[in-house]
N, C-alpha and C positions, 0 to 999 in steps of 0.2 A: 383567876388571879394571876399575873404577868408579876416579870421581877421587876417592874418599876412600880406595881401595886406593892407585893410585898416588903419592902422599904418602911410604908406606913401601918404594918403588923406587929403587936407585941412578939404574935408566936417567933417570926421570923426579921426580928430586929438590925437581928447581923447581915440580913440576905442582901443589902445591894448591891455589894460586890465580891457576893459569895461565888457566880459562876466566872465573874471578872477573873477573880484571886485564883479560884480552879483552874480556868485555861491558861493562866501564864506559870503552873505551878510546871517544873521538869518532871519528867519522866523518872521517878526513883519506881519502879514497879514491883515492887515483891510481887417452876410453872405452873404455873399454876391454873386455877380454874380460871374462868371468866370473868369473875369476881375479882381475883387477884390481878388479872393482866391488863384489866379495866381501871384498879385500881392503881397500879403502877403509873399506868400512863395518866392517868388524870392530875395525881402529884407531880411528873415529870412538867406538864402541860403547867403547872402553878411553878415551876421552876425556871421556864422557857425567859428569854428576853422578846420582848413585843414583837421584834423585827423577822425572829427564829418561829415565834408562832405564824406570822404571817407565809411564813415560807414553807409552815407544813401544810397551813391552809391551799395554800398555790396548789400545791402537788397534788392534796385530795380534792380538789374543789373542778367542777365542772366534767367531770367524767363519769362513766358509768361500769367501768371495765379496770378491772375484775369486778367481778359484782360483789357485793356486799350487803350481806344481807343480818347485819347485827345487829340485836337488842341493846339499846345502852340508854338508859332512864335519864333525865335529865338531874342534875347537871354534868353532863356530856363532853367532854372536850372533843374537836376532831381527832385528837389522838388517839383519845380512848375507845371511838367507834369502831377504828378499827383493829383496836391490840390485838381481837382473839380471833379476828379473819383469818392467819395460817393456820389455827386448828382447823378451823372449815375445811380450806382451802386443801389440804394435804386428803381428801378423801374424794374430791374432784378428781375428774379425767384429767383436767390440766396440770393439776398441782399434786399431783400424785407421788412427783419425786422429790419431792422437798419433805417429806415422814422422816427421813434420817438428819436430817437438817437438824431438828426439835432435842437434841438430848447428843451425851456420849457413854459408848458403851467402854468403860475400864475394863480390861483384859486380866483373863485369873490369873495371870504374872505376877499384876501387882496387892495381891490380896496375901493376906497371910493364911499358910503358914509357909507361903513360896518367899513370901519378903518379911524381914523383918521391920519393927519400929524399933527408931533410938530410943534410950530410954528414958527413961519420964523427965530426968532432970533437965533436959534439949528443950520443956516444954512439948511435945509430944511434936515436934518435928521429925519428920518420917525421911529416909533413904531414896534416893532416886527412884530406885523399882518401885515402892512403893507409891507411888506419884503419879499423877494426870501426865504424859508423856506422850507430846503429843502426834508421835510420827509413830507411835504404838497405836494408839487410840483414835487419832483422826488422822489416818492416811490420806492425801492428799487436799486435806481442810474438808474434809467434806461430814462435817458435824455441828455443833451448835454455836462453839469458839468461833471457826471459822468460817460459818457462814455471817455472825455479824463482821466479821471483818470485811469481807466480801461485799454483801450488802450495803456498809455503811458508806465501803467506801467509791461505790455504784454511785450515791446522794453526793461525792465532793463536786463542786463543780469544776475542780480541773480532770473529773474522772470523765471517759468515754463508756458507754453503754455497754460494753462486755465486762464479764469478771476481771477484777484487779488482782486478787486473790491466787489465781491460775486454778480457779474451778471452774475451769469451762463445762462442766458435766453438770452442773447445777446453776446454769444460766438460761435464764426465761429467754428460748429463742422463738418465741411463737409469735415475735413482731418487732417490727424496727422500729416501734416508737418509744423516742427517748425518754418521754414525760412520761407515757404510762410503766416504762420498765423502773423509774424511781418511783413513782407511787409503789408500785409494787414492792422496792428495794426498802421503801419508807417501811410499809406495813409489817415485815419480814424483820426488820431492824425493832420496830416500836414491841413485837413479840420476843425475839431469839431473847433479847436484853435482859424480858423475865424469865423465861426459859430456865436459862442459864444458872440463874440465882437460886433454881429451885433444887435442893441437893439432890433429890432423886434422879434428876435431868443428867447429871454426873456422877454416874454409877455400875453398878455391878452389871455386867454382859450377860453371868449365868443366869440371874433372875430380871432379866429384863426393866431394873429399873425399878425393881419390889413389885412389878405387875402379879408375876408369879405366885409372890408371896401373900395368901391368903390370911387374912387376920379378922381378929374381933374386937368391937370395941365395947370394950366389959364398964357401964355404969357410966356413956356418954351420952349427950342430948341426942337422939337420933333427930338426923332432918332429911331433908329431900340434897341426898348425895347422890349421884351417878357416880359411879366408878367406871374412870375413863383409863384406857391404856394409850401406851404409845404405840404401840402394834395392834391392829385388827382391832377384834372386839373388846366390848369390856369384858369383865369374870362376871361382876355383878351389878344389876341397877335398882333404886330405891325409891320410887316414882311417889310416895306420900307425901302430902303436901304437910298436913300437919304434925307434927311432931310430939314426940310422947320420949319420956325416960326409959330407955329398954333396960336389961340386963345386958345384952348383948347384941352383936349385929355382925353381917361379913362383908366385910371387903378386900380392896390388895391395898399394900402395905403404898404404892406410888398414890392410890386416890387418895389415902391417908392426909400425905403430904400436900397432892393438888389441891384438897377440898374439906376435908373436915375438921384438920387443924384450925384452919377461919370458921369455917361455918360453926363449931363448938365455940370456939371466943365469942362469935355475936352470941349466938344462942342461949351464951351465960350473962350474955351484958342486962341488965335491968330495965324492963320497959321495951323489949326491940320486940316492937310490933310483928318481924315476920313470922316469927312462930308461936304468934297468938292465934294470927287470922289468913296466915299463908302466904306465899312469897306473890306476889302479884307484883306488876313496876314499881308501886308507889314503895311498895316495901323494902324490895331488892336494893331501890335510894336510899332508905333510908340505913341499911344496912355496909353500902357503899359508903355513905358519906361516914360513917360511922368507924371504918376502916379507913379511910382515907386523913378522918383528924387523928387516929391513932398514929400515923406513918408519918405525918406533920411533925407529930410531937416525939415520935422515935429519931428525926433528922435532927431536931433543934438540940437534943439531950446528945445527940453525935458532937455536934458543933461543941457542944460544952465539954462535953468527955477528953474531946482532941485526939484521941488517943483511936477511937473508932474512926472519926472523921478522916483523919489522916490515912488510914489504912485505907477506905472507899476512896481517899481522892489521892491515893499514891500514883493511879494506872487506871484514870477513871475512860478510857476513850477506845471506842469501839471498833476504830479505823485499826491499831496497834495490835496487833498478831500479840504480844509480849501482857499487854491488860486482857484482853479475852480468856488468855491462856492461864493466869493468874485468876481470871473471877471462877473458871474453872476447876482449879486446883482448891478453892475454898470452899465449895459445892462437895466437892469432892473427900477431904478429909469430914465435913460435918455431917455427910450422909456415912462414913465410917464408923463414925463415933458417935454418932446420935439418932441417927436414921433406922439405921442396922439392930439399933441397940437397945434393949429395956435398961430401965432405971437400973437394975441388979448389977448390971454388968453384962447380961447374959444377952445372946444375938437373940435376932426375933425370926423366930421360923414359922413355917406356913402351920397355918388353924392355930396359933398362940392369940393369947387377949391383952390387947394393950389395954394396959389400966390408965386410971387419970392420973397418976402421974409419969404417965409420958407424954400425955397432954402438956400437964404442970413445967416441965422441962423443956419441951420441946416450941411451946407457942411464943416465946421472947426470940429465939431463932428464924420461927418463920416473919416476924414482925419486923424482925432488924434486915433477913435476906430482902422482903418487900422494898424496903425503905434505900435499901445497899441500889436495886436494881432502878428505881424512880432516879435517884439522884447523877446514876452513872450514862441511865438513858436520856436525861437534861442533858449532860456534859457532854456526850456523844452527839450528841443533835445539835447542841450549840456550834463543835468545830465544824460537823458536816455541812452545815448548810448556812456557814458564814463567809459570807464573797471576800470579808477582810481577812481571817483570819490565818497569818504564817503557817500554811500546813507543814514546814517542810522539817521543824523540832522532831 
């Protein structure tokens, strides 16, 4: 679905010149699984103008390199083929250096009890130290802000084939072909975008990101979760297909985030076949598509709200050091305050049990960051790879 189709949608009435109205708006600025980054990009890919798909088509189409070797059930867009290629990709010989790329590590500076918060009546706006900072945190961009900057802005077509960014440290020099280094810059782009959104991804250094932190999930649908880190191995994986109501179950507190948060929402939805008769393609669809009219309908309720809307489309573009570092900062506080955090109040430390309601709490969060990350990865792709459009705002 193209935004000249969506025009004739109830869901998306207002959309004709929803991305029009986004790119001429100024500059006011204040990860998931596989699942998630496929789903991302497939709502992006429904966001796209006809002229912007064709141009991502261009880029992927006719090549073999990088190779790509991703499952993605039909209905597929090219984008979604390859959202979750840099997880691949980063355990490759070639792509080896791109693992710090995927997340930022926040520095115990800014943690309390070394910073404090204002107080509550600020609305729980937080102190500088307190804060994503980013000459603290990503020294010379070399993190998940600044690599989509970087990246995206590899895909302008008044950009030249090196970093723009000045990461030359994290520029794919393993060939001078220009078309294949923006496929590349595309795929790296169509991922960092979910990345980013996912609060773990912007987080705490001492626990790597909640890797560390071991947890249980006390009276949740168990399913076929792998518990993936951002470093090395996972802690734990869960290879059963079919699923059964445990007591309990372990994993880290980031797989949490990347994957069971979604996979318990399908898992409670009514009728979803995968965890009747096992995740097979046919299933995986239908649990994608199922997620994906979710995300639909999280954007349209944005539009109405205004007041969300606005905030996602204050700083929506991924060329902009100033919007990356902002989607960052928002990763950031809700992985403080809701990530960290049991319903109590009380932090979540390692062998603690998340109960269902931190589920209850926490899955409108991950459904509105999905939804925050599809629409900003449309807006970003729109400017990148428009021959018309005044980059110079």
């Amino acid at each position: 679905m193209t935004m000249t189709n969506l025009t004739s949608t109830t869901m998306f009435s207002s959309l004709p010149l929803i991305l029009l109205t986004l790119l001429s708006m100024p500059y006011q600025c204040k990860a998931w699984g596989k699942l998630g980054h496929q789903t991302v990009a497939n709502v992006a890919w429904d966001l796209l103008d006809e002229s912007t798909q064709n141009s991502v088509r261009r880029l992927l189409d006719g090549s073999s390199y990088p190779d790509v070797h991703a499952i993605c059930a039909e209905p597929c867009s090219p984008l979604a083929y390859v959202a979750d290629w840099a997880d691949t990709a980063r355990y490759s010989k070639e792509y080896h250096w791109s693992g710090n790329l995927h997340y930022i590590d926040i520095q115990d500076e800014a943690l309390p009890p070394q910073c404090q918060k204002v107080a509550e009546s600020t609305n729980h706006e937080w102190i500088p130290s307190c804060r994503f900072v980013p000459t603290r945190d990503c020294p010379d961009g070399v993190c998940v802000s600044g690599s989509i900057v970087n990246y995206t802005q590899q895909l302008m077509p008044s950009s030249s084939s090196e970093a723009v960014y000045g990461l030359k440290n994290i520029v794919d020099h393993s060939s001078d072909d220009v078309a294949r280094k923006q496929k590349v810059a595309l795929m790296f782009v169509a991922h960092f975008v979910g990345d980013i959104h996912q609060p773990l991804h912007v987080s705490r250094q001492s626990d790597r990101g909640g890797n560390t932190i071991e947890v249980h999930l006390a009276n949740w649908t168990k399913i076929n979760s792998s518990s993936r880190r951002r470093r090395g191995r996972a802690i734990a994986t869960y290879p059963g297909r079919n699923p059964r109501v445990a007591a309990s179950h372990k994993l880290n507190l980031h797989a949490v985030w990347d994957d069971s948060l979604i996979e318990t929402f399908l898992a409670r939805n009514p009728g979803n076949s995968m965890y009747l008769r096992g995740d097979s393609r046919s299933h995986f669809t239908e649990n994608r598509t199922l997620l994906e009219q979710k995300i639909h309908t999280q954007i349209k309720d944005a539009q109405t709200s205004g007041t969300t809307w606005a905030s996602w489309m204050s700083c929506p573009y991924g060329h902009v050091k100033a919007c990356t570092d902002a989607w960052a900062q928002e990763s950031w506080l809700l992985a403080e305050e809701f990530a960290y955090v049991h319903v109590c109040g009380r932090q979540v430390e390692s062998g603690d049990a998340l109960e269902p309601d931190y589920y209850e709490r926490n899955m409108h969060i991950v459904l509105e960051r999905l939804a925050a990350a599809a629409v900003r990865l449309a807006a970003t792709l729109e400017v990148a790879l428009s021959q018309q459009m005044d980059l110079s705002r």
